[in-house]
N, C-alpha and C positions, 0 to 999 in steps of 0.2 A: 504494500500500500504506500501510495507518494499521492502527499496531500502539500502544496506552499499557497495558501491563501494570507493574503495581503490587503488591507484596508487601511483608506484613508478619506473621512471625511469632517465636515463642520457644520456647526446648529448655529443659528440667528433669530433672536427673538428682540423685538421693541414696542414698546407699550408708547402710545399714543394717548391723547385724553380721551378720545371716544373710539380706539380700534387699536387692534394689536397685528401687526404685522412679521410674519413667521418665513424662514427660509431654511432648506440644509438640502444638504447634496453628499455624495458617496459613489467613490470609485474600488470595483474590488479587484483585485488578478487572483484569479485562481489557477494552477498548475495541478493536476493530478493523473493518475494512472486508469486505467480502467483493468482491474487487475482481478477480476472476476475470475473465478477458475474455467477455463474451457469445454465444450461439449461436443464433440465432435455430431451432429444432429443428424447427418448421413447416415450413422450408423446407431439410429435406437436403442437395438437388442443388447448392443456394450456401451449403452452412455455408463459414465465413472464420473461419481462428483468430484474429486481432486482430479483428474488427468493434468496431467502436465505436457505442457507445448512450452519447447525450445523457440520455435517461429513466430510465436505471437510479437507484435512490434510488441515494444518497450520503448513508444514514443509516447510523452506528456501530450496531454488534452491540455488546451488552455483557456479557459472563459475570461473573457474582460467584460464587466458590467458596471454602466454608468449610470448612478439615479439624481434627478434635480425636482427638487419639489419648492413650491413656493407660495405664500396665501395671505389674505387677511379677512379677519374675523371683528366683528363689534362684541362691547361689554355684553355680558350675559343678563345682565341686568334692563339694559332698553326698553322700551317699551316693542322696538322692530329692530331684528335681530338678525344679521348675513352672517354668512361665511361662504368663503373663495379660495377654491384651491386650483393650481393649475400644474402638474407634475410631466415629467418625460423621462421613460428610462430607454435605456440599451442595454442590448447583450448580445454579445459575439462570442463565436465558436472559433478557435484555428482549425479543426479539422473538423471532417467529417467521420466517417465509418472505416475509412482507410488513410493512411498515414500523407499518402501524397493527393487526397481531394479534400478541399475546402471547408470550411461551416460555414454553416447561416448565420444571416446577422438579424436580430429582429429589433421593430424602433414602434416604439408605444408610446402614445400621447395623450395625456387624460385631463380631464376637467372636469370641475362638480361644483355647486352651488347649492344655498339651503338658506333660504327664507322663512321666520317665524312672523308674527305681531300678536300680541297681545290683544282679545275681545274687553278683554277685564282682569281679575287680578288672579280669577280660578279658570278662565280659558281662552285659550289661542288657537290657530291655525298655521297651516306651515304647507311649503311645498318642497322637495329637494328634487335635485337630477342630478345625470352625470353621461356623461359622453368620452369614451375608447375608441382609437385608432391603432389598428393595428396590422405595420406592413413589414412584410421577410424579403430578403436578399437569401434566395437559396441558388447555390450553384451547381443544380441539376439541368438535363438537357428538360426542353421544353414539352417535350414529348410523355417524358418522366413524368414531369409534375403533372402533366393531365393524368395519365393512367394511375397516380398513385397519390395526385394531392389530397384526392378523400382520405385514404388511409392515415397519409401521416400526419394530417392536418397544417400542409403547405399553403394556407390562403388567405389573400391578406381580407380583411374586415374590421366593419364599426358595430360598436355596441352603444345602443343607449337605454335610459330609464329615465321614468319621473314616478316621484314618490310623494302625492299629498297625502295630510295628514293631519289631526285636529288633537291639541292636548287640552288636559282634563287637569285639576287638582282640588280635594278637601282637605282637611284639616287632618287628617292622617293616610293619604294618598295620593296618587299621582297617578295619570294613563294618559300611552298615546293612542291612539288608534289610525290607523292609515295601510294603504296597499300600495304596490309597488309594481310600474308595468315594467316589463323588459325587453327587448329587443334587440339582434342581431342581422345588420346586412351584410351581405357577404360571407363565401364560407359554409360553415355548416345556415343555415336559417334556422332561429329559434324564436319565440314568441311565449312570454307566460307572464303570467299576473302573481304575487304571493303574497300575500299580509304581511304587515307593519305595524305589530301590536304588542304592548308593556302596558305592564301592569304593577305597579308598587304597593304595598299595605303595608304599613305600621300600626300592628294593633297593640304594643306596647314600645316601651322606650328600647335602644340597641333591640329588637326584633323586627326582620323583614319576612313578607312572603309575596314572590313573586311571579311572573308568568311572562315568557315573551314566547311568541308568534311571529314567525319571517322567515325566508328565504330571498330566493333570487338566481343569479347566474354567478358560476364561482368562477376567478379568472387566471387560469392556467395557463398563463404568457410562459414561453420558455425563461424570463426571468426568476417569477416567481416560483416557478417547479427547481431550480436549481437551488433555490435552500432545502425544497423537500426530498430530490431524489437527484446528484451530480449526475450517475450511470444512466439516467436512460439513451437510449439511441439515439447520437446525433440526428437521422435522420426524422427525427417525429418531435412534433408539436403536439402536444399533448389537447387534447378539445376541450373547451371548459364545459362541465358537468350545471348540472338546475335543479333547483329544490324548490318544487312545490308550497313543501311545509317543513320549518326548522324550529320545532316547538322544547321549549325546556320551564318547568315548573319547579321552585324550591324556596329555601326559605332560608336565612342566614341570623345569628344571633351569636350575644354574648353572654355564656354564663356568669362567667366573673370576670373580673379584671385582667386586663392586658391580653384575655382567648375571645376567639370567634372561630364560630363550629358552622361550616352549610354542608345542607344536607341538599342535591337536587335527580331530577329524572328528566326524560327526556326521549320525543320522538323525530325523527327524520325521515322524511323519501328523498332520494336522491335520484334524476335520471341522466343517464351517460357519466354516469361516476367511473375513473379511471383505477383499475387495480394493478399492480405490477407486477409482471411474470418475466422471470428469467428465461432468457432465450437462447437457445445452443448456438454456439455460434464455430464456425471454420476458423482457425486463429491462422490460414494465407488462404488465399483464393486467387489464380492466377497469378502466383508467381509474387503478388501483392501482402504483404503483413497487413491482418486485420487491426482496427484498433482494439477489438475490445475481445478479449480471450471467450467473456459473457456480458450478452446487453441484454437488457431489460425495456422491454415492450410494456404499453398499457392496452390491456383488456377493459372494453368498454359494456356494463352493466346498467341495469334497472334496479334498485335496490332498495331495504329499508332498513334503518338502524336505532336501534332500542339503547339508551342508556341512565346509569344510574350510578349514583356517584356521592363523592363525601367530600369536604376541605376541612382542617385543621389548622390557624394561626395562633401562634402566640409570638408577643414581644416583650422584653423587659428592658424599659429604657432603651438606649442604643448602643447596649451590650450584646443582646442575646434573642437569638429570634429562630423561629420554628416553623416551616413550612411541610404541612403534608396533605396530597392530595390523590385520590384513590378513582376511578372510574370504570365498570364492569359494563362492558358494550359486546350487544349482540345485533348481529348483521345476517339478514334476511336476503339473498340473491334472488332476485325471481327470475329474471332474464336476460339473454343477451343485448344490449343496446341497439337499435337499428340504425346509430348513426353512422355505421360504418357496415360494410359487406364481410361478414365476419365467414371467409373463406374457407378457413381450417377451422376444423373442430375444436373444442377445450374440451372435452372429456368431463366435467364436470366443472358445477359451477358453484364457490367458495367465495368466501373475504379474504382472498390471496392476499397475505402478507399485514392483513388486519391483526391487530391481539386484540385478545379477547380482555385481558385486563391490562389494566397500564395503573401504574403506582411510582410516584414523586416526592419524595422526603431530602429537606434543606437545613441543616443545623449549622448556627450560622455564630460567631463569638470573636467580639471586636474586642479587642485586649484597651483595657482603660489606659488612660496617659499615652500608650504608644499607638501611633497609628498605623497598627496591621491589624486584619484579619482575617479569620480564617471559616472555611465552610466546608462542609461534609455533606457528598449529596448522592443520592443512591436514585437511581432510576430503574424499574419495572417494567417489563411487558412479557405474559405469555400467553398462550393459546393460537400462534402464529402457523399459519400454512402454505405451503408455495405450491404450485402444480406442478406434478414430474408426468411426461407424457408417457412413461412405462405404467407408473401404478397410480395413477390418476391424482392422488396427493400424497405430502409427506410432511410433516412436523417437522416445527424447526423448534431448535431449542430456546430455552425461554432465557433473555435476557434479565442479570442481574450485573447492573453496571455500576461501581462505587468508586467516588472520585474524592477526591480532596486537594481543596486549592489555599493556597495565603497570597493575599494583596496586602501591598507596603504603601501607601500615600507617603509619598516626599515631600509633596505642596500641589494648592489648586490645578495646578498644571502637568503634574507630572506623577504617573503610579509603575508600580512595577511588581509582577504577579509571576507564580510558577503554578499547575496545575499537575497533579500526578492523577491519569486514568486509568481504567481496569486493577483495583487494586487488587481484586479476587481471581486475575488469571483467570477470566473466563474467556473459555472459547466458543464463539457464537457466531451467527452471520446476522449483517446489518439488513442485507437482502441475499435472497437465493444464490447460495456462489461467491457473496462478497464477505471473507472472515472479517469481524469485527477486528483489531489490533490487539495483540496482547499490550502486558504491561506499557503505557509509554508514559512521556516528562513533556511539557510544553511551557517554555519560556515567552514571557511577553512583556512589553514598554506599554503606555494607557498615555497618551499626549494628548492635550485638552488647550486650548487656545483661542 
């Protein structure tokens, strides 16, 4: 595994007497391997999850991603209340699927605005929008991209919404209520409506119970999929997924002092939701070094997702503090998605690469007078499955990852951290084929300016 990610960006914020005007931007280099174990896919009957290839290149991927965002906002307090965002990112690929062809470059353009006023002191009205541009530089023959733009989702398009909405408040509540239209030109074509509803109750002091309702279009630019998956196949754009209905009900309170306990549940439909399956791949073809030993394709589904969950904080002073948070999610597949001609079989249909639980625990203890500190943080997930086209699926092992870091503040301006991961030597895969690292050290600078 070769991972060299590199950041460097700045935040701007200035208060106004009646508006606050906000700026920041971030450039990242990322360098890494695609160091997936290989599958020789020709030959089924002897796939081997470890095989090893001499031939596979051992050329660095490179992403460069540039984001700028920028906005102003009025006091909260107004009577008529704006906000204005206007953002652009990029992201480029040096390679493609082979070492001597190209990546895409994708350039995304966004805006959004949200208008309230006040009726009276218990209710307003509001409207928001937002408008996506979204165009790729792929260096496929033209022919390509028609016979295979559906599949990989090569095409450029805009997305828009408007979201009114009317808020509510008593004397121990608050509601918004409002829907959200959406819409896609170009590309795949999608059209759907979802709710825009919160719901707040205080029926005693520190006790909340609450309800929100929403969905929408989730937006799966090749930027943003690269903090959730580096591996997938240069060749694909990942299609953004729609939820009908994104519902979650709970309730948050403090028993005693310095703790706050939520308790919540939760339902979701999701349609063209992307799951990840590891793909066999040839590490040469024609004489050519593959990049990726194994890439990772998304299967695209209809689905429904059940969850239910717990949080735990505590703080004491700005000594010592306690983060745990637990979620048991069950994911209901019903079908294949038709947003694409799903050619090949999948043998069966799962929450590839979904856990079934996931568990978060942060202990956290800033040493008085001096200023370092340090945190202990254990991440969870198991009940994970990946699809093997021999036995139709196969359990992965359950991830139990404990890290422990110490940061040094030297002054406003300058920190310096070391992290040590996998303290338990566990060996596990992050995705099908891709070992988690054993033990490692991560040294890092924190420059603020």
């Amino acid at each position: 595994m070769k991972i060299n990610d590199n950041l460097l960006g700045f935040d701007y914020n200035h208060a106004f007497e009646k508006a606050r005007l906000f700026a920041d931007a971030q450039y990242t280099y990322s360098g890494f391997n695609y160091y997936g174990l290989p599958v020789l896919y020709l030959y089924p009957d002897n796939l081997v999850h470890d095989y090893p290839s001499m031939e596979q290149s051992d050329q660095n991927q490179v992403n460069n991603l540039f984001r700028i965002h920028s906005g102003i906002a009025s006091e909260d307090n107004d009577e008529i209340t704006y906000k204005v965002n206007l953002a652009y990112t990029l992201f480029k690929q040096k390679y493609g699927d082979f070492e001597d062809s190209k990546g895409r470059t994708e350039n995304r353009l966004m805006a959004d605005v949200n208008l309230h006023a006040h009726f009276n002191s218990t209710a307003g009205i509001g409207i928001g929008g937002s408008v996506k541009n979204y165009s790729y530089t792929v260096p496929f023959d033209q022919t390509i991209i028609d016979n295979l733009g559906t599949i990989l989702g090569n095409r450029d398009y805009t997305t828009f919404s408007v979201n009114p909405y009317f808020t509510l408040e008593g004397d121990n509540w608050n509601a918004r209520l409002g829907a959200g239209a959406n819409a896609q030109v170009g590309g795949i074509k999608k059209f759907m409506v979802a709710p825009d509803v919160r719901f707040n109750w205080y029926p005693a002091e520190q006790f909340l119970v609450y309800l929100l309702a929403e969905g929408g279009i989730k937006d799966n630019s090749n930027y943003n999929l690269y903090y959730e998956n580096r591996y997938i196949n240069p060749k694909y754009r990942v299609y953004d997924s729609k939820s009908p209905l994104d519902g979650t009900a709970g309730i948050d309170f403090s028993p005693a002092s310095n703790w706050n306990i939520g308790l919540f549940t939760g339902y979701q439909f999701v349609k063209d939701e992307h799951l990840y399956i590891s793909n066999g791949s040839l590490p040469i073809y024609l004489g050519i070094p593959f990049l990726m030993g194994k890439d990772i394709i998304p299967q695209y589904v209809n689905a429904e997702k059940f969850k239910l969950g717990g949080t735990i904080n505590y703080a004491y002073q700005d000594i010592f503090d306690l983060g745990l948070k637990v979620t048991y999610n069950h994911w209901n597949v019903n079908e294949l998605s038709n947003i694409v001609d799903h050619s090949e079989p999948f043998y069966k249909l799962k929450a590839w690469n979904k856990p079934v639980f996931t568990g978060d625990l942060n202990l956290g203890y800033k040493i008085p007078v001096v200023p370092f500190r340090l945190d202990l943080i254990y991440h969870l997930e198991t009940g994970r499955k990946n699809l093997n086209i021999n036995t139709g699926d196969e359990s992965m092992k359950d991830i139990h990852d404990v890290s422990f870091a110490g940061t040094y503040t030297i002054n406003e301006t300058l920190s310096v951290f070391a992290k040590a991961n996998n303290l338990l030597f566990q060996k596990y895969d992050l995705w099908y084929g891709y070992p988690a690292q054993n033990f490692n050290l991560m040294l890092g600078i924190n420059i603020k300016f």
